[in-house]
C-alpha positions as CSV (number, residue, x, y, z in Angstrom):
1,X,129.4,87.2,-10.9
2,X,132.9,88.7,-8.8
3,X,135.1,86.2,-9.2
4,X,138.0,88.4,-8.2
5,X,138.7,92.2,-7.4
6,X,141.9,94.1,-8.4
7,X,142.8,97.5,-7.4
8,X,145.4,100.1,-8.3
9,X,147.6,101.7,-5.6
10,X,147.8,105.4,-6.2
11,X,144.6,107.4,-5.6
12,X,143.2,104.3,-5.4
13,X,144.6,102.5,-2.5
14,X,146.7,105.8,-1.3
15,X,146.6,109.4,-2.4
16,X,148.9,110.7,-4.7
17,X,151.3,113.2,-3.1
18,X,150.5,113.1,0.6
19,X,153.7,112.4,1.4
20,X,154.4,116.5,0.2
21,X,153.4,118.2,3.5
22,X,155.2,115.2,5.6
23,X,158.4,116.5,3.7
24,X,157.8,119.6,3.8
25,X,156.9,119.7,7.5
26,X,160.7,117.9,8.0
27,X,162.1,120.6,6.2
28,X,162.7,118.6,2.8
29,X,162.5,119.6,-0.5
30,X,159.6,117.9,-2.6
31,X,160.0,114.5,-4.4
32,X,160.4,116.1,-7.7
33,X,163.2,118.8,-6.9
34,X,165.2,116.3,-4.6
35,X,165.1,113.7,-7.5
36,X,166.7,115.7,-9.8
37,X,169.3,117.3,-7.2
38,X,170.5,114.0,-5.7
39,X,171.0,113.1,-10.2
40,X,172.9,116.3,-10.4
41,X,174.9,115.9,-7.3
42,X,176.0,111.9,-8.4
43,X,177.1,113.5,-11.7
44,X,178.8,116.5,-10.4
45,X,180.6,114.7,-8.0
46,X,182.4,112.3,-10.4
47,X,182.2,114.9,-13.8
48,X,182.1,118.2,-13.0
49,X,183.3,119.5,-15.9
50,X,180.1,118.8,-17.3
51,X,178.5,121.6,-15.3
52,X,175.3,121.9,-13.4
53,X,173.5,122.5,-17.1
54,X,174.3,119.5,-18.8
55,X,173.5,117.4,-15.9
56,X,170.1,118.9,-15.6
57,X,169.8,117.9,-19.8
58,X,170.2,114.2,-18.5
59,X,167.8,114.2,-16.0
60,X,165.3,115.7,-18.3
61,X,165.7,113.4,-20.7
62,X,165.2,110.3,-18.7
63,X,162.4,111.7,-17.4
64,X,161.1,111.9,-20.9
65,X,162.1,108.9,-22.1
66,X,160.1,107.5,-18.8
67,X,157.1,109.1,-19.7
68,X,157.3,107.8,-23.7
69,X,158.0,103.8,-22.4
70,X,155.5,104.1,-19.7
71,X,152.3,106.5,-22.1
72,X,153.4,105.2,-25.4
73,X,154.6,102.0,-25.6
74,X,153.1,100.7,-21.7
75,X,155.7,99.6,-19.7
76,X,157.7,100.9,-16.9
77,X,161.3,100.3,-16.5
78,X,163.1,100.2,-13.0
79,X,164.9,103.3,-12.0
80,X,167.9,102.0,-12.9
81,X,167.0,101.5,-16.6
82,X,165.7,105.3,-16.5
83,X,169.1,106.6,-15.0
84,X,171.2,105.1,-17.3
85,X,169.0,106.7,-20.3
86,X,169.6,109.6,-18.3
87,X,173.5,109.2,-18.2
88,X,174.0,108.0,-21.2
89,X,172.0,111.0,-22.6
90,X,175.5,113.1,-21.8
91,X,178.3,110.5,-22.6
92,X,178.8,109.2,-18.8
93,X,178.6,105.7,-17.6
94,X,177.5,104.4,-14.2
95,X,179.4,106.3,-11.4
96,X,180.6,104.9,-7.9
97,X,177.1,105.8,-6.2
98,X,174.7,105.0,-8.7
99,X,173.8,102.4,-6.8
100,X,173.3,104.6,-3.8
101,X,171.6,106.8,-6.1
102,X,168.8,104.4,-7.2
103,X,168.1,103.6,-4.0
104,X,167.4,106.6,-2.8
105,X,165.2,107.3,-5.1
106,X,163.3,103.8,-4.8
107,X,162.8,104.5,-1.2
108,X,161.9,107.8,-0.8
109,X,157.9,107.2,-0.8
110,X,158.8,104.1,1.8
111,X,160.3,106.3,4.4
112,X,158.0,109.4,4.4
113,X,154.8,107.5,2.6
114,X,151.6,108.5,1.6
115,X,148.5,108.3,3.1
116,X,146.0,105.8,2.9
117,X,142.1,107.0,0.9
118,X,139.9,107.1,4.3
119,X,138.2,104.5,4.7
120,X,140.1,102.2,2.5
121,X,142.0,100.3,5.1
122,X,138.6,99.3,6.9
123,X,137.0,98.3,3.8
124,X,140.1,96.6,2.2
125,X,139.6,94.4,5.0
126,X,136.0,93.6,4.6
127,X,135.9,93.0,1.0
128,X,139.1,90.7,1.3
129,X,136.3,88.4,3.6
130,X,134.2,87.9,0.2
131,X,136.5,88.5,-2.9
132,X,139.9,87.1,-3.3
133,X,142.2,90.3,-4.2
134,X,145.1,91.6,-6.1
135,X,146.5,94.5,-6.9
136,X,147.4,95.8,-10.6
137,X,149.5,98.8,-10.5
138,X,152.1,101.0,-12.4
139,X,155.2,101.5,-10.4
140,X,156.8,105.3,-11.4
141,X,159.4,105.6,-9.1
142,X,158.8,103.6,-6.3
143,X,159.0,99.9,-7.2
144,X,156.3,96.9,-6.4
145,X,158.9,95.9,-3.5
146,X,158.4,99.2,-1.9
147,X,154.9,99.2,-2.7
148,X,153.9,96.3,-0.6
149,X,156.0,98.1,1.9
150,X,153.7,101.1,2.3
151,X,151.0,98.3,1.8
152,X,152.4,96.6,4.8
153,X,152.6,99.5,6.5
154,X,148.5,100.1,6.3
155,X,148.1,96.8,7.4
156,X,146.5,95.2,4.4
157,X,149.3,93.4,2.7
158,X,148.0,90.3,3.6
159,X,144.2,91.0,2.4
160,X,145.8,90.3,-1.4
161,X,146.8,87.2,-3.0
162,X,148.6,88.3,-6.4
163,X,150.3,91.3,-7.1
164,X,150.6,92.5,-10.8
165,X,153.4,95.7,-10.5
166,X,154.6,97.5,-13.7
167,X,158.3,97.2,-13.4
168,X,157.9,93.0,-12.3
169,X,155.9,92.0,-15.4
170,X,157.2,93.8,-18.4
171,X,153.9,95.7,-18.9
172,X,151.7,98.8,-18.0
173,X,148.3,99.3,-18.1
174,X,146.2,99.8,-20.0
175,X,148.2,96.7,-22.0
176,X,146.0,93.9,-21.4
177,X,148.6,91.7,-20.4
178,X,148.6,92.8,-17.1
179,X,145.4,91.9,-16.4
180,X,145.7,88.6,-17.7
181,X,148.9,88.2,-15.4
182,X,146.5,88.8,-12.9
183,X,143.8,86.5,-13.7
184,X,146.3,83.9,-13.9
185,X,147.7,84.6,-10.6
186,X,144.6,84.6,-8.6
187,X,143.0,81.5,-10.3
188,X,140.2,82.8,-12.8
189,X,139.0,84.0,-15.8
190,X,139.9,87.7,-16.5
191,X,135.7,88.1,-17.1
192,X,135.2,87.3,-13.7
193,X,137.8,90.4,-12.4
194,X,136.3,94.0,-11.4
195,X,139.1,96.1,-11.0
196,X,138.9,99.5,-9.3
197,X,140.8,102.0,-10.0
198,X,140.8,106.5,-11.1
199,X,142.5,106.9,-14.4
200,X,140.0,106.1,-17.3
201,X,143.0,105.6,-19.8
202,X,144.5,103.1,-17.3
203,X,142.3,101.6,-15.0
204,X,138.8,101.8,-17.2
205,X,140.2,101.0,-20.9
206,X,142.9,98.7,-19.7
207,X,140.6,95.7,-18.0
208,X,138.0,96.6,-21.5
209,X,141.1,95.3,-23.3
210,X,140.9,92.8,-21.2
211,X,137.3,92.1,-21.4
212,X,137.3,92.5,-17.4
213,X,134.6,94.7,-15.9
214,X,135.6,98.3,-14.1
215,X,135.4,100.8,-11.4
216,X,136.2,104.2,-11.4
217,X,137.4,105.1,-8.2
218,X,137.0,109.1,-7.2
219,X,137.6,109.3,-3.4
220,X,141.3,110.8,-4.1
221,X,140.3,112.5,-7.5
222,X,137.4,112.5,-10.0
223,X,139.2,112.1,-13.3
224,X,135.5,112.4,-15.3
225,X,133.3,110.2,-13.8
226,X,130.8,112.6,-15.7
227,X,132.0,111.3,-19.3
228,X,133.3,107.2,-18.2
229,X,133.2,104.2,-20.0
230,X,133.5,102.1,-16.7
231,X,131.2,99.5,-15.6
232,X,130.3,101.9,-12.7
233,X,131.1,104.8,-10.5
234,X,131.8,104.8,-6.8
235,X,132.9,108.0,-4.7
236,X,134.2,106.7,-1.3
237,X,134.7,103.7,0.0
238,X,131.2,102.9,1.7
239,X,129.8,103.5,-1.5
240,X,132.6,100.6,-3.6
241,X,131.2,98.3,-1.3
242,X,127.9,98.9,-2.1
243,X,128.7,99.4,-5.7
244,X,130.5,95.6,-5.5
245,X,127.4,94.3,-4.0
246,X,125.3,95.4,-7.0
247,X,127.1,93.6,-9.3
């Protein structure tokens, strides 16, 4: 028995990188190269003696210290934790704008965001009229607050009762811990949770730590549905709710 459905945000909820042509349509650089130029720029501006190279050796290596908390030891530290890795990486504390500077980055999938999975917003809707919901996510750059945003935005917000977001709980999937949080937060027993989701390292083997059944999600992305561990498959979002019915 469905005691309670979670789902991940990025090509789960929204697809990954949508928000590319909306930039690049305003004339904007993508996400990735105006990251590191607005980094560069905040440390040129206060040390440029440092030079444009050095400054690009302390973006890359909070980007790579990122990667190692959030694939090796599954958790996600907010941006600001990342920058200061970053800075610290060539001798420089916080500068006048860093502030400015997190920001920034925080927001920039808020105010050109990505596009909702068809179908998802409908359906979102219907399910929320059987299952209570939640949502258990990662946050990479943009934060749990700006990801209820852009969950505001598609007019499902309210459709979830608990939200488990990397950078607010100290964990990442697939740590079980988040799935627990989650459990707690909407009132059952992680074995009644299905969670849906398209990463099988994240959103299949996390809620099996977990002992929580799972979906793997494909509308965005097929990630192998061909070789999954996951409770079961479902390809769009007609087919999740048929796939939910069936179990």
């Amino acid at each position: 028995m469905i005691q309670a459905i979670t789902f991940d945000f990025w090509d789960t909820i929204a697809i990954d990188e949508s928000d590319e042509p909306k930039r690049k349509a305003a004339g904007l650089p993508t996400k990735r190269v105006a990251r590191e130029e607005a980094f560069v720029a905040e440390i040129l501006a206060h040390h440029p003696s440092l030079g444009r190279e050095r400054a690009v050796q302390g973006w890359d290596h909070a980007q790579a210290q990122f990667r190692h908390w959030w694939k090796v030891e599954h958790y996600t530290p907010d941006v600001a934790t990342r920058l200061k890795a970053g800075f610290s990486h060539i001798d420089v504390g916080p500068t006048p704008g860093f502030d400015g500077l997190v920001q920034f980055l925080e927001r920039m999938e808020v105010e050109i965001s990505p596009d909702p999975i068809p179908g998802a917003v409908d359906s979102i809707l219907a399910i929320a009229d059987r299952w209570p919901l939640g949502i258990v996510s990662d946050a990479i750059v943009t934060p749990g607050t700006g990801l209820r945003e852009i969950l505001g935005d598609y007019g499902v917000l309210h459709c979830f009762q608990h939200f488990v977001f990397s950078d607010e709980v100290g964990a990442a999937k697939p740590n079980p811990k988040v799935f627990f949080e989650a459990a707690k937060g909407l009132g059952v027993d992680v074995t009644g949770i299905v969670h849906i989701g398209d990463r099988e390292a994240n959103d299949i083997v996390g809620p099996a730590n977990a002992n929580a059944r799972s979906i793997l999600f494909t509308a965005a992305i097929d990630r192998g549905s061909d070789n999954t561990n996951a409770t079961a498959i479902a390809h769009t979002y007609p087919e999740l709710l048929t796939v939910l019915e069936g179990l």
